[in-house]
C-alpha positions in Angstrom: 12.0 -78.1 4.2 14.5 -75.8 2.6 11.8 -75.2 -0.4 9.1 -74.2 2.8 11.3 -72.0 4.0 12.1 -69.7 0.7 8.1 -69.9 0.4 7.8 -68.1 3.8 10.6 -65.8 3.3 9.3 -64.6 -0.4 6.1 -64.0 1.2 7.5 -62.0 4.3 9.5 -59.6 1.6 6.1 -59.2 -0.5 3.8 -58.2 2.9 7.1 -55.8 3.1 6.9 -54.4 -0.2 3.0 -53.6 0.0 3.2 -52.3 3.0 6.1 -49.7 2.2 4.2 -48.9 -1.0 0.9 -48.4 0.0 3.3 -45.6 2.7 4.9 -43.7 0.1 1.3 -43.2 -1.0 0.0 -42.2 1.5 3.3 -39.5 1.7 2.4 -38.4 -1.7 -1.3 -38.0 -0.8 -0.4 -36.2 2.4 2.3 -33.9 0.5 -0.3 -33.1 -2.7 -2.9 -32.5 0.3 -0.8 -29.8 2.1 -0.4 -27.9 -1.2 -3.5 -27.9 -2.2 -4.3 -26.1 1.4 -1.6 -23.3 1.1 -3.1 -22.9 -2.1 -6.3 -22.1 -0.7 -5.1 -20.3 1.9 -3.2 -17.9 -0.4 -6.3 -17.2 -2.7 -8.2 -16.5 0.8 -5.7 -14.1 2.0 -6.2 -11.9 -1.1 -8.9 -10.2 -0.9 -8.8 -7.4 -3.6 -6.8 -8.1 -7.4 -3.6 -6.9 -8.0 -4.6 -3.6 -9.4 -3.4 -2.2 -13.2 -4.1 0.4 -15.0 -6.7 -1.4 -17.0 -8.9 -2.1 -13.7 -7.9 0.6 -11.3 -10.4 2.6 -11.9 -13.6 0.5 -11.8 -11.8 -0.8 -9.0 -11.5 2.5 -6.9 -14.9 3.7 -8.1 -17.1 0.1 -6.5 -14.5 0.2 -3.7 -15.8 4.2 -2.7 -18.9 2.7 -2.8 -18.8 0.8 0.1 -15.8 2.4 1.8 -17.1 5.6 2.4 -15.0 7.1 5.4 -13.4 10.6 4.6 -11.6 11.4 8.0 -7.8 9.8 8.2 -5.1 10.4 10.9 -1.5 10.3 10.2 0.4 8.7 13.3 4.0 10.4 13.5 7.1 10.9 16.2 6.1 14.3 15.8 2.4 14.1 16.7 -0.8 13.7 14.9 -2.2 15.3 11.8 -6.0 14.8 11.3 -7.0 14.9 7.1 -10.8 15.4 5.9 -10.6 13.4 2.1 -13.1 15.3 -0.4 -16.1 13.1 -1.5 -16.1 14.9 -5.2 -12.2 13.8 -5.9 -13.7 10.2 -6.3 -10.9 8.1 -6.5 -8.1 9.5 -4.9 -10.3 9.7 -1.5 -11.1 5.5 -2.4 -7.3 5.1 -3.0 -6.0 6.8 -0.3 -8.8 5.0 2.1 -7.9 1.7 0.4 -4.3 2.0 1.1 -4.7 3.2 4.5 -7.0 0.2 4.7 -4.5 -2.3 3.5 -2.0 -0.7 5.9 0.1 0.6 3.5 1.7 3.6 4.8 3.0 1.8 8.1 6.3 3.0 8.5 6.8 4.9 5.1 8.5 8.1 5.6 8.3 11.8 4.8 10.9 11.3 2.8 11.0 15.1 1.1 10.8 18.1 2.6 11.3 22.0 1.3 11.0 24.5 3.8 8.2 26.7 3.4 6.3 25.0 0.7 5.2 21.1 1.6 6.3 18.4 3.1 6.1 14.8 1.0 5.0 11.2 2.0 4.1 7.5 1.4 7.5 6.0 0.0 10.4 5.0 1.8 14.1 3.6 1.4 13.4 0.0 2.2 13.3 -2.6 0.3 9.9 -3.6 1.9 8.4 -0.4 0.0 9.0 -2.2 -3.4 6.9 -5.6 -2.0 4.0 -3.9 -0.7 3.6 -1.9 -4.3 4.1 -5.0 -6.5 1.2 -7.2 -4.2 -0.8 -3.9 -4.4 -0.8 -3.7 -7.8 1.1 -0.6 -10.5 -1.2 2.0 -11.7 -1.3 5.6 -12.0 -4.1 7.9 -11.5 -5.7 10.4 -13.6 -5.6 13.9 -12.6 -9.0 15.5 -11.1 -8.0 19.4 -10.8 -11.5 21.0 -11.8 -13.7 20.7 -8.5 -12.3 24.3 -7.1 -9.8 23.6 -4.9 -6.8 25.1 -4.4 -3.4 24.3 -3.0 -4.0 26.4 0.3 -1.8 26.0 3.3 -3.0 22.6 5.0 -4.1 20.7 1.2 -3.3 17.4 0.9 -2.5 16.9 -3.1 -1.1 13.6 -5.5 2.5 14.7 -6.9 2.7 13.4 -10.4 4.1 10.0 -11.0 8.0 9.9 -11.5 7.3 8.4 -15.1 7.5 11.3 -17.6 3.7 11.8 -19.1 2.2 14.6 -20.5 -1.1 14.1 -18.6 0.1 14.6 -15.2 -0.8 11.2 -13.8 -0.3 10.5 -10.1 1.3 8.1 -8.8 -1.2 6.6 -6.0 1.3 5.4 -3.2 2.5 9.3 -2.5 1.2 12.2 -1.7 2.3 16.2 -0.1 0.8 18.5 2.2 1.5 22.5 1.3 3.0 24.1 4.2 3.5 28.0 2.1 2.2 30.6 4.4 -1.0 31.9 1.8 -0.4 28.7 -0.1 0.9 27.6 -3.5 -1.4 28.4 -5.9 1.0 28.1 -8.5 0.3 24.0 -8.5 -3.5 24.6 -8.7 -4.6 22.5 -11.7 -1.5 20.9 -12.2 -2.2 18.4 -9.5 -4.7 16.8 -7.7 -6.1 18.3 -4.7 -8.1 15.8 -2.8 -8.0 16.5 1.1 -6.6 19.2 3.5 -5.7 19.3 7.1 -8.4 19.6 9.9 -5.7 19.4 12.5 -2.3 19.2 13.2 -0.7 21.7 11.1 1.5 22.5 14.0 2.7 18.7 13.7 3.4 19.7 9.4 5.3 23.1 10.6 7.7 20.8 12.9 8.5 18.4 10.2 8.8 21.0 7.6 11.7 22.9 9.8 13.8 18.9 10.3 17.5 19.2 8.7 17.8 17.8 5.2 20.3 17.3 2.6 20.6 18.5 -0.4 18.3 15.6 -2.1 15.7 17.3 0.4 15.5 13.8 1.9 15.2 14.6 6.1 18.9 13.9 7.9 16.8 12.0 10.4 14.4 10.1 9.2 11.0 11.0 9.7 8.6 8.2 10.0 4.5 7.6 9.1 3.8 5.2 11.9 0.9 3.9 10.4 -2.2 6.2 8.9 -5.8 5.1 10.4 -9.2 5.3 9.1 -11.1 8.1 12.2 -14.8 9.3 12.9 
């Protein structure tokens, strides 16, 4: 009797073990399952490569290709200003479209202004600033100054990166707008002019006048709400 019994009971324990194994397995299936999907899902959510400067270039030129809009709208507290992108600056119209496009400006800032001569966007204090340049990608652009424009009131033009280089490189994520009365044609061919205000200078003249301190950073912040792609 006693020897039935330990034969039932040794049985009950294996149908135990078997069954709590064949659940951890099905745990470990479920777990390598779920990673597999955010996996996925994060190569789906990229659409574009992080960009270099090895690639940015042949990047930009097949992205211009199929992104051809040249009309943007800045969205500020202060109003609207309305750019027209030149076609023949190549790839700073397909980078500025692209990061309009990839909602990059969205709550940058005007973050320099001189009074009289240009007010300067598309970087910010935050922290955020820094994660939306490293998923984008760190390039610089090459300068594009012989297509015979100048630095008028109302251009839109690519200050040169903050990295010291003797080519005058841009970097992609800013840009100013010349405010001068008669312009600044002292900057002509030192940097790239690739755009100029169709509308909205009044909007440029009110943001140009805001206090600042002596880093020329505004004492109120002045925000880009976001910058959209327009007709």
């Amino acid at each position: 009797m006693r020897i039935l019994l330990f034969f039932i009971i040794c049985l009950l324990l294996s149908c135990e073990d078997k069954q709590t194994s064949k659940q951890n397995t099905k745990v470990l299936e479920d777990t390598t399952a779920i990673k597999t999907k955010l996996k996925k899902k994060k190569q789906q959510e990229r659409k574009y490569p992080r960009l270099t400067d090895d690639i940015a270039m042949e990047f930009l030129r097949e992205y211009g290709k199929t992104n051809t809009e040249d009309k943007v709208r800045i969205v500020t507290d202060f109003g609207n200003i309305d750019i027209l992108l030149y076609d023949k600056t190549i790839f700073h119209r397909a980078n500025f479209i692209f990061l309009t496009k990839e909602k990059y400006f969205d709550y940058t800032q005007f973050y320099r202004v001189v009074p009289n001569f240009i007010i300067q966007g598309g970087s910010s204090d935050g922290m955020d600033i820094a994660k939306r340049r490293r998923k984008i990608g760190r390039y610089l652009l090459p300068p594009d100054t012989k297509r015979g424009y100048t630095h008028k009131r109302g251009a839109i033009s690519m200050p040169s990166s903050e990295i010291e280089n003797a080519y005058k490189l841009a970097s992609p994520y800013q840009f100013f707008i010349v405010n001068q009365k008669g312009g600044s044609s002292f900057l002509d061919g030192e940097y790239t002019v690739f755009g100029e205000v169709i509308k909205g200078m009044d909007v440029v003249d009110k943001i140009n006048a805001v206090e600042t301190d002596k880093g020329e950073w505004p004492i109120k912040p002045v925000y880009i709400k976001t910058i959209e792609v327009i007709e």
